[in-house]
One Martini backbone bead per residue (centre of mass of N, CA, C, O) as a GRO file, in nm:
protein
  412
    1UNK     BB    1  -0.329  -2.225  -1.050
    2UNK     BB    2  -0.349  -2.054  -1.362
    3UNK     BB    3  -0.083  -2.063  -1.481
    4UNK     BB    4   0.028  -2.134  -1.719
    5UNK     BB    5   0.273  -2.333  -1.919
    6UNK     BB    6   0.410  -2.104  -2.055
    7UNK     BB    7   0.469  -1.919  -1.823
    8UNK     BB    8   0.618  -2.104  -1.668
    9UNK     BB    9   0.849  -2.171  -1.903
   10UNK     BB   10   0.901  -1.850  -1.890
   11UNK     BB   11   1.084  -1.840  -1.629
   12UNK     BB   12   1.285  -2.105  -1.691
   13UNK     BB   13   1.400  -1.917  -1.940
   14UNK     BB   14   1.502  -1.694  -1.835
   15UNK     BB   15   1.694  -1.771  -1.600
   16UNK     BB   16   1.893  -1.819  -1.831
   17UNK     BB   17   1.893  -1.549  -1.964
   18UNK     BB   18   1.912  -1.327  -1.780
   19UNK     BB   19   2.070  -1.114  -1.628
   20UNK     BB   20   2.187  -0.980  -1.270
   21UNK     BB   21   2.284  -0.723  -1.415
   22UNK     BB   22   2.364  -0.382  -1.409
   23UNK     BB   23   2.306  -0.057  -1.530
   24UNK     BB   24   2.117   0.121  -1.772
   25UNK     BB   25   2.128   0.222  -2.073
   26UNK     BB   26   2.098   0.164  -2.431
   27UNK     BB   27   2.155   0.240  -2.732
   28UNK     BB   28   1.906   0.326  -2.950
   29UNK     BB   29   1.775   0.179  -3.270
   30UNK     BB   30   1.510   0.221  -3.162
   31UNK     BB   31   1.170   0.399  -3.034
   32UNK     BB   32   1.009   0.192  -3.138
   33UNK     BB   33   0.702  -0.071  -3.040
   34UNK     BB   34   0.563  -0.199  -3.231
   35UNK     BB   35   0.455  -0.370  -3.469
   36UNK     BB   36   0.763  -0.538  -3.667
   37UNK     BB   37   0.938  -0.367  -3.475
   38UNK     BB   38   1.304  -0.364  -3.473
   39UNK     BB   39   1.462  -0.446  -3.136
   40UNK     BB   40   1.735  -0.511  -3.210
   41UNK     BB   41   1.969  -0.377  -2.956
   42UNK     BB   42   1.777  -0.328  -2.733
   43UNK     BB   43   1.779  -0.213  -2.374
   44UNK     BB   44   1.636  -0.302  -2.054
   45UNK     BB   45   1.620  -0.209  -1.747
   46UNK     BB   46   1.520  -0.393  -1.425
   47UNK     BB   47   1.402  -0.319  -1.094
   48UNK     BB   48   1.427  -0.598  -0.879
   49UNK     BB   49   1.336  -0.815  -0.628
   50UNK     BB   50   1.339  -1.144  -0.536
   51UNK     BB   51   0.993  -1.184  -0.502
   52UNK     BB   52   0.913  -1.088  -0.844
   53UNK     BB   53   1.120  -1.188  -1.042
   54UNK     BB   54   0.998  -1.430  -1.179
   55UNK     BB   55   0.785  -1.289  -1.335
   56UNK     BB   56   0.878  -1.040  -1.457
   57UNK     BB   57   1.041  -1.248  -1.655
   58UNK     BB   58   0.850  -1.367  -1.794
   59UNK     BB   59   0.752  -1.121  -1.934
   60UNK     BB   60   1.051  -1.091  -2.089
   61UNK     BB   61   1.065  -1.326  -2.235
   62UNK     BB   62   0.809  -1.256  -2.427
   63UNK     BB   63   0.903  -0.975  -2.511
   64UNK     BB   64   1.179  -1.072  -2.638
   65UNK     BB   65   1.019  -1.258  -2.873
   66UNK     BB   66   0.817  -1.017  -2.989
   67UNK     BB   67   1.089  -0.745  -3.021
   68UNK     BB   68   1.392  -0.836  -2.969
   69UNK     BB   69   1.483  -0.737  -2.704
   70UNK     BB   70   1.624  -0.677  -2.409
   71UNK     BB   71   1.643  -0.800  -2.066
   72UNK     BB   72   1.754  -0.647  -1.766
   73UNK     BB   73   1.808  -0.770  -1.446
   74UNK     BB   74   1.820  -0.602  -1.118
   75UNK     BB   75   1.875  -0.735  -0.796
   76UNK     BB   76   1.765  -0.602  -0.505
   77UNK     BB   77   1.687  -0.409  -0.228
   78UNK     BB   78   1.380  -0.282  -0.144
   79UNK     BB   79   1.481  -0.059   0.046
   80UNK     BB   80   1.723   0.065  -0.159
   81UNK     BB   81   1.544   0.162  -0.453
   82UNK     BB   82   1.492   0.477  -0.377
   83UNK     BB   83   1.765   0.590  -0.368
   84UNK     BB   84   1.908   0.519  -0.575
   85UNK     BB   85   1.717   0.598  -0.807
   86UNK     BB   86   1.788   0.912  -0.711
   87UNK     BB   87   2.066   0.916  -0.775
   88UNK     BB   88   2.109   0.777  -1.065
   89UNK     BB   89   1.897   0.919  -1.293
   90UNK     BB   90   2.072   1.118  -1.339
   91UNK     BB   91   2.345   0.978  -1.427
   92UNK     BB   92   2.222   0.720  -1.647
   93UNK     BB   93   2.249   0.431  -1.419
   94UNK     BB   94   1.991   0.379  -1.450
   95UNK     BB   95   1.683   0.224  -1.517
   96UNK     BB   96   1.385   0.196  -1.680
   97UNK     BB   97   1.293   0.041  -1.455
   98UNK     BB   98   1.100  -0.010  -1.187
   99UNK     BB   99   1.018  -0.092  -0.817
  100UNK     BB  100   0.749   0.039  -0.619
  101UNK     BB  101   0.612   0.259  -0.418
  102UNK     BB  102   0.363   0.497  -0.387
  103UNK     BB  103   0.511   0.682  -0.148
  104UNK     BB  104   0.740   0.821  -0.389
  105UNK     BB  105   0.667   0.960  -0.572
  106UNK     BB  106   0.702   1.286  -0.457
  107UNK     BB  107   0.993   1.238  -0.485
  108UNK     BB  108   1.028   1.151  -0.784
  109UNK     BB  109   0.897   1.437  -0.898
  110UNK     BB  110   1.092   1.621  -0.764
  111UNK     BB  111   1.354   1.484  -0.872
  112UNK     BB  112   1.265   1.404  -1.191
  113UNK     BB  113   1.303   1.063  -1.233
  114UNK     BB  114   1.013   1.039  -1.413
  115UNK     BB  115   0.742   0.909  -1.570
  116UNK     BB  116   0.464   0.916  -1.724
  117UNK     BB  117   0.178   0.669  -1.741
  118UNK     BB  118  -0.038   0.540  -2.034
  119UNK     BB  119  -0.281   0.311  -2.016
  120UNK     BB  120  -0.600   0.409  -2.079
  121UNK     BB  121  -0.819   0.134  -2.093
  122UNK     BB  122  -0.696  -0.029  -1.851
  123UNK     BB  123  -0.776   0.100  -1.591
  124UNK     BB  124  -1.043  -0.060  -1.593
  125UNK     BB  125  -0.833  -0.316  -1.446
  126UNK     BB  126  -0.834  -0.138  -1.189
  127UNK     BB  127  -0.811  -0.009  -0.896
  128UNK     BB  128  -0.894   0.326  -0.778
  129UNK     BB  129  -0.690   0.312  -0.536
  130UNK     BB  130  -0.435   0.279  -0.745
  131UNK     BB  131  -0.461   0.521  -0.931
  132UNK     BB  132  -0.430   0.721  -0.707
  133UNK     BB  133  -0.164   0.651  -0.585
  134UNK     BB  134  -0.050   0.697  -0.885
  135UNK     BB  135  -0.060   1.026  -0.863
  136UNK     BB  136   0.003   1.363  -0.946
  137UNK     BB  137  -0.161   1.639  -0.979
  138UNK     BB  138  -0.311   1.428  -1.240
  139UNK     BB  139  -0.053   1.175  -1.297
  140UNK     BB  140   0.050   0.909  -1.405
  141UNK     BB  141   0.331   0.731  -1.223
  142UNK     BB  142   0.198   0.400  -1.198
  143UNK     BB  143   0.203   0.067  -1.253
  144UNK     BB  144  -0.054  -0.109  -1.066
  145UNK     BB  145  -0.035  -0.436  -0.872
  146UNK     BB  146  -0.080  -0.350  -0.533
  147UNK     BB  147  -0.220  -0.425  -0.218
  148UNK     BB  148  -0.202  -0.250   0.123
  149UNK     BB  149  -0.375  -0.310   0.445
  150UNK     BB  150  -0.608  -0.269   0.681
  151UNK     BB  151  -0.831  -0.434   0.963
  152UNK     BB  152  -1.053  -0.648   1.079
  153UNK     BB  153  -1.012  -0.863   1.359
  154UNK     BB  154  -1.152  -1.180   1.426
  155UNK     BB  155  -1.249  -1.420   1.669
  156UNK     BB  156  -1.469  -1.641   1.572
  157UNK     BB  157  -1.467  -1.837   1.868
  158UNK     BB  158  -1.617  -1.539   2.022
  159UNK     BB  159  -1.809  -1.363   1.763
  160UNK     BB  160  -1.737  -1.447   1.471
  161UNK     BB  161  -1.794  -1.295   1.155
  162UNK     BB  162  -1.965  -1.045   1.181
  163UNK     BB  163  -1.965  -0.761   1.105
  164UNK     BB  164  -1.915  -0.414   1.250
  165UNK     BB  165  -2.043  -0.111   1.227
  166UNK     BB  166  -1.958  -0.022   1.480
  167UNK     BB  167  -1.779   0.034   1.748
  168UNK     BB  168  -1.972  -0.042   1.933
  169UNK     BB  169  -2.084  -0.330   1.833
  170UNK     BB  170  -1.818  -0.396   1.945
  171UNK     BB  171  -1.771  -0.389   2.203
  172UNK     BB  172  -2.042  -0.522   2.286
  173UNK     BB  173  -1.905  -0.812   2.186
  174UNK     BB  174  -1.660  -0.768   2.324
  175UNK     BB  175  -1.804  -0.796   2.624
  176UNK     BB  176  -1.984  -1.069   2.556
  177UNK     BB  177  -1.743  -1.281   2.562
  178UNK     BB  178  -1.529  -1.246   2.816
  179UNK     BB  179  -1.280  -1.090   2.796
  180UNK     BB  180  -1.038  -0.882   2.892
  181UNK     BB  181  -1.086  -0.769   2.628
  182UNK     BB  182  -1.283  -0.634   2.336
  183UNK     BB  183  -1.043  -0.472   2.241
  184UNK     BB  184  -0.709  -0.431   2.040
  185UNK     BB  185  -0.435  -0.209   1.969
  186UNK     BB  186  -0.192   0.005   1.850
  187UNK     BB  187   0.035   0.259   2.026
  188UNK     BB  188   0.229   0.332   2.198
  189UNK     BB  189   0.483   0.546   2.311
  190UNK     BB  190   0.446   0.702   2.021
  191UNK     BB  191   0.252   0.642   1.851
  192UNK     BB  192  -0.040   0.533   1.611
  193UNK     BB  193  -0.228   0.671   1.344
  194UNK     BB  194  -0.218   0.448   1.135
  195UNK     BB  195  -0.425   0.247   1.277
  196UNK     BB  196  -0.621   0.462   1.333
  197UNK     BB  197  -0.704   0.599   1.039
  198UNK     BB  198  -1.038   0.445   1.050
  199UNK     BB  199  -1.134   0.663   1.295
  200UNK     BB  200  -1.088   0.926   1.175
  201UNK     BB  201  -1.217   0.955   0.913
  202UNK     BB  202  -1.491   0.900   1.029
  203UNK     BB  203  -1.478   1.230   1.115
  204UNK     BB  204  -1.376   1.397   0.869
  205UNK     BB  205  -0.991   1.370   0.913
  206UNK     BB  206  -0.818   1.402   0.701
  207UNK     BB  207  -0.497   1.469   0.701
  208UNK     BB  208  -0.545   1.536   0.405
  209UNK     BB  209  -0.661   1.709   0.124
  210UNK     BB  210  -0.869   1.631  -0.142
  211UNK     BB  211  -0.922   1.593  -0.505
  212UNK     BB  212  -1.144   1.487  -0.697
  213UNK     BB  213  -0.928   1.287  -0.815
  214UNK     BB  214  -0.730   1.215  -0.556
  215UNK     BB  215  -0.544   1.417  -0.496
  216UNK     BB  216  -0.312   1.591  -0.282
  217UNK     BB  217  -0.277   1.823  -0.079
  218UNK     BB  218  -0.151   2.059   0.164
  219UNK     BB  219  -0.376   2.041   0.308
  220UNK     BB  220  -0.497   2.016   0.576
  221UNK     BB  221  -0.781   1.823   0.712
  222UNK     BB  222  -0.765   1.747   1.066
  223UNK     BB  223  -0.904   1.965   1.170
  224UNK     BB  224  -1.146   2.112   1.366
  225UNK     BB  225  -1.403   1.971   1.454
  226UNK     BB  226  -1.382   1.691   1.354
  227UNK     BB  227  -1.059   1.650   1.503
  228UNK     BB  228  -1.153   1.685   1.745
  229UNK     BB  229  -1.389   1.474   1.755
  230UNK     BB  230  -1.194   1.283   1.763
  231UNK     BB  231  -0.993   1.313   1.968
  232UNK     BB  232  -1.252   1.317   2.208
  233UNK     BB  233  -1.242   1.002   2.183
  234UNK     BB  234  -0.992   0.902   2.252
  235UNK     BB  235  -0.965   0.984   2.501
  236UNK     BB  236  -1.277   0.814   2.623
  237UNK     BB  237  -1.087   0.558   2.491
  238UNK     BB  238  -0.848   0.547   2.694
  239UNK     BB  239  -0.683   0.564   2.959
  240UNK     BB  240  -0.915   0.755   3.148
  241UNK     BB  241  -1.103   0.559   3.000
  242UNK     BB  242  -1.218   0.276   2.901
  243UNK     BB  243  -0.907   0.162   2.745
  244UNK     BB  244  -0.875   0.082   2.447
  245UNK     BB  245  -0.651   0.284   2.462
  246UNK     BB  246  -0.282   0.208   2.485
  247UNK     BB  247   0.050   0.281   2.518
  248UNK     BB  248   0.111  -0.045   2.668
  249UNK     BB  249   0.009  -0.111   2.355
  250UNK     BB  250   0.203  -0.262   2.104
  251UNK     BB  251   0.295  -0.466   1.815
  252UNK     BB  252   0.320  -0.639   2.016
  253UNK     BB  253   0.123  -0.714   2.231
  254UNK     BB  254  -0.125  -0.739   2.031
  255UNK     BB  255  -0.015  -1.042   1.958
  256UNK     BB  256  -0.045  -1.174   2.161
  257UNK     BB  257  -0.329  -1.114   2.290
  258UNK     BB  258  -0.477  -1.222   2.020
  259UNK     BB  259  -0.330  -1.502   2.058
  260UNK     BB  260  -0.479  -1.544   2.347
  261UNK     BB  261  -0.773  -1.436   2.349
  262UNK     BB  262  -0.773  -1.140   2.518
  263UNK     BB  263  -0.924  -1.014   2.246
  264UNK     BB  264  -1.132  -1.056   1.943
  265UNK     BB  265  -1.016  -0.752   1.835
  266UNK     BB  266  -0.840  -0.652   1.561
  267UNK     BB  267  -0.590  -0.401   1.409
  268UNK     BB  268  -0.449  -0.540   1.099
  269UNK     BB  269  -0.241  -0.718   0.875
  270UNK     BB  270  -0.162  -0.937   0.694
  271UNK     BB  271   0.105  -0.977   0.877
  272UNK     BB  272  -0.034  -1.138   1.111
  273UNK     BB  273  -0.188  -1.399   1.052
  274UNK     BB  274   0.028  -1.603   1.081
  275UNK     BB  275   0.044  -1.593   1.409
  276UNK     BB  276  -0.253  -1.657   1.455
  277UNK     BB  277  -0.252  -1.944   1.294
  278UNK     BB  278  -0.038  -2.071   1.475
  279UNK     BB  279  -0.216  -2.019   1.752
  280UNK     BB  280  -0.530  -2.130   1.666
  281UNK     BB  281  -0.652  -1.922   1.548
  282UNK     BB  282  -1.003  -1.838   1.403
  283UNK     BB  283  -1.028  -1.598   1.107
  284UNK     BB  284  -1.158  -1.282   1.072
  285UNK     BB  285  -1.213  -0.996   0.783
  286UNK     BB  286  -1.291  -0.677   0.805
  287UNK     BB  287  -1.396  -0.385   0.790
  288UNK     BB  288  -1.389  -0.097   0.932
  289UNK     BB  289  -1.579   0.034   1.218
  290UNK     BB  290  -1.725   0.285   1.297
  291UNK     BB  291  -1.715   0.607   1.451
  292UNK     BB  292  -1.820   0.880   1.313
  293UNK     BB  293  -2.031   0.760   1.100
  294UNK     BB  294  -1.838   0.738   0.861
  295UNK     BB  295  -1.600   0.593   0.637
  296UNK     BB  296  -1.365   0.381   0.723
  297UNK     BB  297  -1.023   0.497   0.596
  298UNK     BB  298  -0.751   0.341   0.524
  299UNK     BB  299  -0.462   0.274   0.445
  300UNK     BB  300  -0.305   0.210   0.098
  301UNK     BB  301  -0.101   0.074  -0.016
  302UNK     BB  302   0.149   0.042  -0.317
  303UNK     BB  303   0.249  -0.110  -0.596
  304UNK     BB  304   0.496  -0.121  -0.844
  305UNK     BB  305   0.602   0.076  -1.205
  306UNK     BB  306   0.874   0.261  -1.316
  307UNK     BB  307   0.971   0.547  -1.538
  308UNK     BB  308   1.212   0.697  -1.654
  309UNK     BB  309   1.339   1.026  -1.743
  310UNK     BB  310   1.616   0.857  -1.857
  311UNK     BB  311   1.516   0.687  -2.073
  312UNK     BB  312   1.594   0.561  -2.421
  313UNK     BB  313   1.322   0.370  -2.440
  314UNK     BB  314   1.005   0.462  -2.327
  315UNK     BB  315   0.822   0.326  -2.537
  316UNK     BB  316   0.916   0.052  -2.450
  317UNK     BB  317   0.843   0.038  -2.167
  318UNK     BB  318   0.586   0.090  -2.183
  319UNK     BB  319   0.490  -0.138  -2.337
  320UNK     BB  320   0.581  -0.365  -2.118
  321UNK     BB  321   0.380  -0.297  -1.930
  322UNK     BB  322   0.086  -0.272  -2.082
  323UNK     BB  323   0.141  -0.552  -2.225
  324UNK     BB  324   0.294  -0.754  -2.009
  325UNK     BB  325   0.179  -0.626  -1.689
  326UNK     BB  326  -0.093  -0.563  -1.813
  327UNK     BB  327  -0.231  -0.845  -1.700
  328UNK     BB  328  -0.360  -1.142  -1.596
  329UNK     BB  329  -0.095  -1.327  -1.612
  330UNK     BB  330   0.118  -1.128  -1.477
  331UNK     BB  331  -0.046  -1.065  -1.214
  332UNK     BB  332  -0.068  -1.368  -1.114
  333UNK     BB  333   0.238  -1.403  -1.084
  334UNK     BB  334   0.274  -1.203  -0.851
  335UNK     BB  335   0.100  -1.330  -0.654
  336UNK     BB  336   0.240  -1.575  -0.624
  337UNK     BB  337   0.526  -1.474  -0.546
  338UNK     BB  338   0.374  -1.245  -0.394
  339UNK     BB  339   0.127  -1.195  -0.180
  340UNK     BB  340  -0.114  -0.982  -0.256
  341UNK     BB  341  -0.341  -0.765  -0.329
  342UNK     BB  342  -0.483  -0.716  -0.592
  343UNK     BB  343  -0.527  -0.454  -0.834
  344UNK     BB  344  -0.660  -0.679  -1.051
  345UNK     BB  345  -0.919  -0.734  -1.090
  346UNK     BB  346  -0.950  -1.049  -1.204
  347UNK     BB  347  -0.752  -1.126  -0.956
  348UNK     BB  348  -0.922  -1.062  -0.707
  349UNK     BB  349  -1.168  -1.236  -0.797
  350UNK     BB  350  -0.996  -1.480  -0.773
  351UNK     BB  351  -0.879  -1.449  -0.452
  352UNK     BB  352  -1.186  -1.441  -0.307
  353UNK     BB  353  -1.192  -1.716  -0.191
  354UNK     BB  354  -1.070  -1.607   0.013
  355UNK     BB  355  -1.170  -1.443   0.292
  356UNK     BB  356  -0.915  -1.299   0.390
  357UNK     BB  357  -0.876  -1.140   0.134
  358UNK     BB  358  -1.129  -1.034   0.064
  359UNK     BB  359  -1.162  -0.841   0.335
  360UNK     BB  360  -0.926  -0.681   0.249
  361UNK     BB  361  -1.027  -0.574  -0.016
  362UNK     BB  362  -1.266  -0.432   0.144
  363UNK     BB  363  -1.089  -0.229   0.257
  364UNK     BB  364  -0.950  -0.117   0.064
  365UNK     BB  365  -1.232  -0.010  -0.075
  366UNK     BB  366  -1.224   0.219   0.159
  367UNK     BB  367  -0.998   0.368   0.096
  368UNK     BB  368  -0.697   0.593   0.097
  369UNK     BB  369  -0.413   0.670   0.033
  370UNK     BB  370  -0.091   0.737   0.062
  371UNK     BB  371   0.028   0.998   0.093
  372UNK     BB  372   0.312   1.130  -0.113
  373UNK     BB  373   0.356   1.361  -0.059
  374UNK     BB  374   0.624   1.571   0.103
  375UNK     BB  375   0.450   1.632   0.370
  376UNK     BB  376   0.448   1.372   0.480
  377UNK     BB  377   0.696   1.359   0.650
  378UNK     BB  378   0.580   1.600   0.892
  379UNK     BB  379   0.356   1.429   1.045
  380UNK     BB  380   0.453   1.169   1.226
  381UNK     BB  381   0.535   1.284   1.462
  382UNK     BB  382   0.286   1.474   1.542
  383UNK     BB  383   0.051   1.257   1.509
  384UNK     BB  384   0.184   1.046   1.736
  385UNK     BB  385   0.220   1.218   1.990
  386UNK     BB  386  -0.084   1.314   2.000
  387UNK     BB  387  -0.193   1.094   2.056
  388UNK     BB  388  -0.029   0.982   2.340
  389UNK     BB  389  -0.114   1.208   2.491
  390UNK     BB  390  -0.429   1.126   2.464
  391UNK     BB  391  -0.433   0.848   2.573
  392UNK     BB  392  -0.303   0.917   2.862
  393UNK     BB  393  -0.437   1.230   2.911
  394UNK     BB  394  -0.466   1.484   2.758
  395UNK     BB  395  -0.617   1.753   2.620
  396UNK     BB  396  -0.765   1.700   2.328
  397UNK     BB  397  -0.786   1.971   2.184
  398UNK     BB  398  -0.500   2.117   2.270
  399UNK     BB  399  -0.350   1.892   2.147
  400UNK     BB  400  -0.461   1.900   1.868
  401UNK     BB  401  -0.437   2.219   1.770
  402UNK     BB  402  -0.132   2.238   1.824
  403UNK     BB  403  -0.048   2.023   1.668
  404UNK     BB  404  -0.143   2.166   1.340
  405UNK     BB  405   0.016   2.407   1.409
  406UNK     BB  406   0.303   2.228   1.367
  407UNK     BB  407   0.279   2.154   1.124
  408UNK     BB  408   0.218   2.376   0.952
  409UNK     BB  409   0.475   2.525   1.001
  410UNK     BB  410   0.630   2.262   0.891
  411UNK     BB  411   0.536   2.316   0.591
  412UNK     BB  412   0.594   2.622   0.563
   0.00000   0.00000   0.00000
């Protein structure tokens, strides 16, 4: 770990002297953030997870000792903190900054309660499809630090390490090792939309149509041809069909078959691995390979931090994300702390030299944002059973483009 002792010292120091209490933000007695000034008296509340807390404590140490500012965390259950945030920021009582996910965006800029992040020449610092997901409008509202996607897994001792280029090759080499199955996927009696969009993509059919800039529009973009042409495709490979997509196997069923051998590929997330290595598979990731000929692009999820739009800090609040969390030390730290995807390109190059690290990194580099606007929340169920439905067997034109039909309906 590349960790200095000054870092490591300042985590150690931080625990003794940080709060892990309070909420709301103290009357600034100055504004500037800048160097030389006195911000003694200034307090900034950060609202973090118990997997975080030491890192970001390191960071408030330095940030601490070099502005005279204090800085008060306050440990949350990370599941809590889209709401609360929500509810406390209209009323004073929420903190200046928050750790939160990228897909609450939408959220948080309809209810008013962020300010918009200036990283500047920073951005070149982060991989592109991380400052994508906290944009909204075209407007930057989120330094990430973490990404989290799906990828292709395959047992080594049946296929090998080598990527298949796309979905046939991938059957052909899963038929020809010669197991129960040649691939296995989560559809469950629900559909599963999420695990399934980087071969929906590859059809060149985002759920939204994005703009230039990476941001999300309200415009579906999954109808039309290309929509069809999924959707066509997942029926000739459902249960009527081939059998590759089954809605008799969801994420429990998924991690079974592929822990027993009985099928050599699967697409899953960092979360599957622990239970592959535990079962003795010997694991390897890679990009999901394309069925419709374009870019397999599945969704990104992103982690990251937000400033309140009521914090009497601002200033200094940026200042602290800038100059202190947007670091290699800092970054490196969260990563130790909670292992996810490296948002901060100089710390992903540093941890790529794990291959499963690696793969996913590589998936998520072909991937996409998820949309974080508010239409998004109306997508879930109908596009999750028009996939089970079609995988089941129902005629996947009309049953896709009632789905598409019934989406916009409600969205509008």
């Amino acid at each position: 770990m590349r960790n200095t002792i000054a870092w490591g010292a300042a985590v150690v120091a931080s625990a003794l002297i940080l709060s892990a209490c309070g909420g709301g933000t103290a009357e600034p007695t100055s504004t500037d953030a800048g160097p030389g000034v006195d911000n003694s008296g200034i307090e900034l509340t950060i609202w973090v997870d118990a997997n975080r807390e030491p890192a970001v404590a390191a960071a408030a140490q330095l940030f601490e000792a070099e502005t005279g500012a204090t800085v008060v965390l306050v440990q949350k259950n990370f599941e809590d903190l889209r709401t609360d945030f929500i509810a406390q920021v209209p009323t004073g009582e929420g903190p200046d900054i928050t750790i939160g996910a990228h897909d609450w965006t939408g959220a948080f800029v309809t209810a008013g309660v962020v300010n918009t992040v200036d990283i500047g020449d920073k951005a070149a610092d982060f991989e592109q499809v991380a400052l994508d997901a906290f944009s909204y409008d075209g407007q930057l509202y989120g330094l990430p630090y973490a990404l989290e996607t799906i990828a292709l897994i395959q047992n080594v001792d049946l296929v090998g390490t080598d990527a298949p280029a796309t979905f046939e090759d991938m059957i052909a080499t899963g038929l020809a090792a010669g197991t129960d199955r040649p691939f296995v996927i989560n559809v469950g009696a629900g559909g599963d939309g999420y695990t399934s969009y980087g071969f929906q993509t590859s059809f060149g059919a985002p759920v939204f149509v994005q703009e230039a800039d990476g941001s999300y529009t309200s415009e579906v973009g999954m109808g039309g041809p290309d929509g069809v042409a999924f959707a066509t495709w997942l029926s000739e490979n459902g249960m009527a069909g081939n059998g590759y997509f089954s809605t008799d196997v969801d994420y429990d069923i998924n991690q079974s078959l592929f822990s027993e051998g009985a099928a050599p590929y699967t697409i899953q997330g960092p979360w599957a691995i622990g239970t592959y290595t535990d079962a003795g598979v010997n694991v390897a990731v890679n990009p999901i390979p394309s069925a419709g000929g374009g870019t397999a692009a599945p969704f990104v999820g992103v982690q990251g931090f937000y400033v309140s739009s009521q914090s009497q800090n601002t200033l200094l609040a940026n200042e602290f994300l800038i100059t202190y969390i947007a670091t290699e030390e800092a970054q490196r730290a969260l990563y130790d702390a909670d292992p996810r995807i490296p948002a901060y390109i100089a710390v992903a190059e540093q941890v790529a030299s794990d291959p499963i690290v690696a793969g996913f990194i590589a998936s998520a580099q072909n991937g996409v944002p998820m949309p974080s606007i508010p239409e998004m929340g109306s997508v879930w169920d109908f596009w999750n059973a028009a996939e089970a439905a079609i995988v089941s067997g129902a005629d996947p034109e009309s049953t896709w483009l009632q789905m598409i039909a019934d989406l916009e309906a409600a969205i509008s």
